[in-house]
C-alpha positions, 0 to 999 in steps of 0.5 A, a space after each residue: 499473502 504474508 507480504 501482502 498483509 505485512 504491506 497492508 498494515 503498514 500502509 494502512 496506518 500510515 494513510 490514516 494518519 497521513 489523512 488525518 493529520 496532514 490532509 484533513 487535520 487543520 480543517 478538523 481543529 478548526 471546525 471543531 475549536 480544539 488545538 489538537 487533532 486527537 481532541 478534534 475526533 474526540 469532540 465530534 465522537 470518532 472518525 466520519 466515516 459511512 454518514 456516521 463517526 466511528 472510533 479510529 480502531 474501526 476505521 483502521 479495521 475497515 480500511 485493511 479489510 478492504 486494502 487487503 482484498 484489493 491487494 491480493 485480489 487486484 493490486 498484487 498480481 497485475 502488478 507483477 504481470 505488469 512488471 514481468 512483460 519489461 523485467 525479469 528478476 532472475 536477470 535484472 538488477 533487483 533494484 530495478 525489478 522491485 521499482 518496477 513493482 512498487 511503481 504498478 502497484 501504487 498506480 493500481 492501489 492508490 487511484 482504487 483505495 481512493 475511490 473507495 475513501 471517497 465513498 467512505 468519507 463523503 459527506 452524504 449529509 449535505 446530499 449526493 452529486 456525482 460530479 463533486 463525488 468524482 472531484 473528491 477522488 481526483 483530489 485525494 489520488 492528487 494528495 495520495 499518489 505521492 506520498 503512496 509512491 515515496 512511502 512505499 519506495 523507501 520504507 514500506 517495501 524495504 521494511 517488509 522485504 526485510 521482513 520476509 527475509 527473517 520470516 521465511 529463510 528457509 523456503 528461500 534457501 531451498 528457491 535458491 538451491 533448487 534454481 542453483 543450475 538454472 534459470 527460470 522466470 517465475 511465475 507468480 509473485 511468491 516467486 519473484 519475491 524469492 528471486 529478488 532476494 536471491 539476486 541481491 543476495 548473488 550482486 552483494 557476493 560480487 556474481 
């Protein structure tokens, strides 16, 4: 739950100024006559979102709240079912195993939140039409999946696994002693994140 909520916060922000500086920010300044972005959501009294504009702290609250129940929920588990029916992190390279996780859980996450950004954001004052509703969300998983999949590859998930591994030393310490003689597959994503870190941890000692 920690993990999640870590990767959740993180993501968040960045998606929302990913969203709003480099997708939308140009169109904003220019429907608005303002040289910046800041003063473009100012003079039109917050972030569309729901039909109406919202203050970004709103918005941000939103989309976390969302991410991560669809995190844990959904993205989260099925992704490390996903990865464990090829990898095992006990006999892999972590590298490999943590890839593999990455790589299902964006394709899980980013065509699902931007389904739900799509109904967030659509333009309901100019009416409703579900063709146009489903071109939007083909267009932002387009302009999402890349930078989710870079994001999360080379700064969120290292952050947060270096994150983790300051947070909970201990419980890791005891994962690592208890499978000291052994070798078992883990069972859920806790552990496969324990036996990740173990494993770099056992390739960096020269094991």
């Amino acid at each position: 739950m920690v993990y999640a909520l870590i990767t959740v916060v993180i993501t968040v922000h960045a998606f929302v100024f990913y969203s709003l500086y480099v997708v939308e920010g140009d169109a904003l300044m220019r429907s608005t006559g303002t040289t910046s972005v800041l003063q473009a959501i100012g003079s039109q009294g917050g972030v569309y979102m729901f039909g109406s504009h919202l203050p970004i702290w709103l918005v941000i609250v939103v989309e976390t709240v969302c991410a991560f129940v669809l995190a844990v929920g959904m993205g989260s588990p099925l992704a490390f079912r996903l990865a464990s029916r090829k990898f095992d992190p006990r006999r892999n390279h972590p590298m490999i195993f943590e890839s593999a996780v990455i790589t299902a859980t964006v394709c899980l996450m980013c065509p699902s939140m931007s389904l739900l950004a799509d109904a967030f954001y659509y333009p309901y004052y100019e009416g409703f039409n579900v063709i146009d509703f489903m071109c939007r969300w083909f267009r932002l998983v387009c302009y999402n999946l890349p930078f989710a999949y870079f994001s999360q590859m080379f700064f969120v998930q290292p952050f947060v696994r270096f994150a983790i591994r300051r947070l909970f030393p201990t419980n890791i310490a005891q994962r690592n002693e208890r499978n000291a003689t052994k070798t078992v597959k883990p069972t859920d994503e806790t552990e496969a994140i324990a036996d990740v870190i173990i494993r770099e941890k056992e390739i960096a000692a020269g094991k």
